[in-house]
Backbone as a ProteinNet text record, in pm:
[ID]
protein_1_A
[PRIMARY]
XXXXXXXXXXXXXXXXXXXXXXXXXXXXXXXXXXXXXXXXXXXXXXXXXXXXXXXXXXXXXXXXXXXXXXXXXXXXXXXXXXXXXXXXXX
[TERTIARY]
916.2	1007.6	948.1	1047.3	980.8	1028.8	1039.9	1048.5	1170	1248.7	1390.2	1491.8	1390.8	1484.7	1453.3	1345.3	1385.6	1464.6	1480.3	1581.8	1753	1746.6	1883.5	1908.9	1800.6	1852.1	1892.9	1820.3	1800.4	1963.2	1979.1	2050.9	2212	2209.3	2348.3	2317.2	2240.7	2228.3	2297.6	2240.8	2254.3	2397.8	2406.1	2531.5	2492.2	2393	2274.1	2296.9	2289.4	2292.6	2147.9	2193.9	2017.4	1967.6	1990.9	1898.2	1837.7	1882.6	1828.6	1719.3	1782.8	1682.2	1525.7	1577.8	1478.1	1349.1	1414.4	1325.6	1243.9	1341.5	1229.2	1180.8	1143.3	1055.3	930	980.1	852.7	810.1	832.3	761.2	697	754	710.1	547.2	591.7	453.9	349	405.3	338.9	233.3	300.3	204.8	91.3	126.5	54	-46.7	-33.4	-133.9	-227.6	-181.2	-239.7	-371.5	-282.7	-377.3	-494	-441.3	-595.9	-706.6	-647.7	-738.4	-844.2	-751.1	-860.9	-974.8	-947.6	-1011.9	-983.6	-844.9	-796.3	-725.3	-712.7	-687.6	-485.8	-396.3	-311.1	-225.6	-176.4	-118.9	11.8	93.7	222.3	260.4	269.9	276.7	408.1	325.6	403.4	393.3	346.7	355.8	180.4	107.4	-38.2	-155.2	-264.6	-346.5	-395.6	-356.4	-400.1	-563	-686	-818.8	-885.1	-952.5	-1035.5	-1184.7	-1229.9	-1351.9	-1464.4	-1616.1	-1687.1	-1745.8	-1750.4	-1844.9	-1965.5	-2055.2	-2184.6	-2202.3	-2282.8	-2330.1	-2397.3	-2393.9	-2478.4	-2445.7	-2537.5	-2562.1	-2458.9	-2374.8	-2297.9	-2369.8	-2234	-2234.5	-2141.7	-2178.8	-2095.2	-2018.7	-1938.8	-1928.6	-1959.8	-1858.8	-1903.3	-2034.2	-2111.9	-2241.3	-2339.3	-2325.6	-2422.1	-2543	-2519.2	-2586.4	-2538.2	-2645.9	-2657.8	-2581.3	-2446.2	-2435.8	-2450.6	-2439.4	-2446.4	-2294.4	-2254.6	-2139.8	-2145.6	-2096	-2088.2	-2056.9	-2111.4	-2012.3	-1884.1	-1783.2	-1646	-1599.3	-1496.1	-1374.8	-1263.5	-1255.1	-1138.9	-1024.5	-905.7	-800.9	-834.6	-796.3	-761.4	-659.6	-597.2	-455.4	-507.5	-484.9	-485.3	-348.5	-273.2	-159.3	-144	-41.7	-35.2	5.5	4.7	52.8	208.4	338.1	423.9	406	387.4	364.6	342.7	209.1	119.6	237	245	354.5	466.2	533	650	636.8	479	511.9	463.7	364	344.8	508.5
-630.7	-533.8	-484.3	-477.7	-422	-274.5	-250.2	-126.1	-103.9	-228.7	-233.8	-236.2	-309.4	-277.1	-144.9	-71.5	63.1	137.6	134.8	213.7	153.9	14.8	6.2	52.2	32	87.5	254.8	302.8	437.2	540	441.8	463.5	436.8	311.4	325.9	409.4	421.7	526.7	701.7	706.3	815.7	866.3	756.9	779.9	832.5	839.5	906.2	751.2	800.2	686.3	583.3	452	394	431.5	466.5	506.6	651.8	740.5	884.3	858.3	787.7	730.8	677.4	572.9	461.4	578.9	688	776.5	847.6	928.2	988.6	908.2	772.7	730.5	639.9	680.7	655.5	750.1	886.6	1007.5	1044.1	952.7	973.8	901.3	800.7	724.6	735.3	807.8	833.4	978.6	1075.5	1155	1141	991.8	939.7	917.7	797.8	732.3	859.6	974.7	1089	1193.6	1186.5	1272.8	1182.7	1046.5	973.5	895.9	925.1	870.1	992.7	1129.5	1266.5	1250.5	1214.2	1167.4	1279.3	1330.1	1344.7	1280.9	1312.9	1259.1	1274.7	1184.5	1186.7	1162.6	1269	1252.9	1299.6	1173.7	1166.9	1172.3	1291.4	1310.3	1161.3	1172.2	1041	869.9	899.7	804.4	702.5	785.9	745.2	805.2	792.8	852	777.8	816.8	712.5	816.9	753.8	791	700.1	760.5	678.1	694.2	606	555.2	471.4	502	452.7	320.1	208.9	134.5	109.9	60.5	63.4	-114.2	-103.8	-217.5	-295.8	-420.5	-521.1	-652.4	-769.3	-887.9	-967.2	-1037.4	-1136.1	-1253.2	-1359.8	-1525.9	-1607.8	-1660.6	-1750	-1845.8	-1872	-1945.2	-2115.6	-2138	-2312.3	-2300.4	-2220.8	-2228.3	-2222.6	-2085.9	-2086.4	-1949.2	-1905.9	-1820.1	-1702.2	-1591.6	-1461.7	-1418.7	-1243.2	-1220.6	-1060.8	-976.4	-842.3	-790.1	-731.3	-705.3	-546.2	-437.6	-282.4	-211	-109.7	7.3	39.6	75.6	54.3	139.6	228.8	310.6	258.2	202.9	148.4	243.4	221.8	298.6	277	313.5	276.6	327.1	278.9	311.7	331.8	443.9	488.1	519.9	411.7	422.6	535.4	640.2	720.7	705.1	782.8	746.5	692.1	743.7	743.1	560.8	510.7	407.6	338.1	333.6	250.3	182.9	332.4	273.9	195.7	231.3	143.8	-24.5	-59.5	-125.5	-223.6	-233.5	-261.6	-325.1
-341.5	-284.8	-153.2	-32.7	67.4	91.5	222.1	256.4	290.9	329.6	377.3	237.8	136.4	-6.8	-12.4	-61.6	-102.9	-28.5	95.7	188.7	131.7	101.7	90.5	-46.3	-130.7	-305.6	-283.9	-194.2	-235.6	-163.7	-52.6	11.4	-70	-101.6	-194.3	-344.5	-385.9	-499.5	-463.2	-328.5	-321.1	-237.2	-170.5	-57.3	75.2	97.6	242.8	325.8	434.1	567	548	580.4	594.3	690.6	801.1	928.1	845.9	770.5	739.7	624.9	524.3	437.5	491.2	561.1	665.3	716.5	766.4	820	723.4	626.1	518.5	452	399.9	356.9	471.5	576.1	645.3	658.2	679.6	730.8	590.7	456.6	334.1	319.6	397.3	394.8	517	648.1	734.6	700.4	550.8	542.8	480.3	352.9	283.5	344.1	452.7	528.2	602.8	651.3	740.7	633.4	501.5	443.9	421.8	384.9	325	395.7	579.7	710.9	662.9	669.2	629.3	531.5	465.6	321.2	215.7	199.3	79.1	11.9	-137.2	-254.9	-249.8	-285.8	-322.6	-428.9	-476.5	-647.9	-614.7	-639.9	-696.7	-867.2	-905.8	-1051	-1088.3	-1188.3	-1313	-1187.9	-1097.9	-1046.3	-1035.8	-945.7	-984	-835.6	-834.5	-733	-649	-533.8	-404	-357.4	-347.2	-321.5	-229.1	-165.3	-23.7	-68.1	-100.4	-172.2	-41.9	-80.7	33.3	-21.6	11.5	-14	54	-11.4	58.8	170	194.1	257	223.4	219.6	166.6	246.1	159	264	166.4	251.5	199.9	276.4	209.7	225.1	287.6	409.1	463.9	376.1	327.7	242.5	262.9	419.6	521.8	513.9	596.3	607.4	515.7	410.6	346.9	436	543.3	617	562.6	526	491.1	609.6	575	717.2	643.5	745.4	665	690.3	536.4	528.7	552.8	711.6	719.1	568	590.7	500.5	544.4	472.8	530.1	373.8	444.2	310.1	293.7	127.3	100.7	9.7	34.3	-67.7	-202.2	-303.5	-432.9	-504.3	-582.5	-621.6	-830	-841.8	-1001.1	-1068.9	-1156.9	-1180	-1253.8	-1272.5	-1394.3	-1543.9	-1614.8	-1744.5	-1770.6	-1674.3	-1699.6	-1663.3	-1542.7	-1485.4	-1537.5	-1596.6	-1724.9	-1817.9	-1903.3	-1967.8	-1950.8	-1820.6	-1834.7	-1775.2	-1740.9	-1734.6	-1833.9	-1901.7	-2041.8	-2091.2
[MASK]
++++++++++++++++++++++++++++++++++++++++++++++++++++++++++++++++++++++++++++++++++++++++++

């Protein structure tokens, strides 16, 4: 599913324009993306927790080569589904 389906599901569900839709779910996801550059935590109840996690640094492997390279420290997202979620999709 992309982003252009949820705008059109949501949009005939509701009877709202796609250009108005189109917008609040980007400004939906533009706040997403803003709080978690910050490095806060985001919880969409029944849905699940978006968290910005640090990893450390270490030496990886070329795989062609076989040459050690060093892999930076770098913060990745992580996505924690909720219970309602879990369940339904079980």
């Amino acid at each position: 599913m992309t982003k252009k389906d949820i705008v059109l599901r949501v949009a005939s569900e509701t009877g709202l324009k796609q250009l108005d839709v189109k917008r609040v779910v980007q400004r939906s996801l533009d706040a997403i993306v803003d709080s978690l550059s910050k490095g806060d935590t985001v919880e969409l109840r029944n849905f699940g927790i978006f968290k910005v996690k640090s990893r450390k640094g270490r030496t990886g492997r070329n795989p062609r080569t076989g040459e050690k390279v060093p892999v930076p420290p770098k913060r990745v997202v992580t996505f924690k589904p909720g219970l309602v979620m879990k369940k339904d999709i079980r």
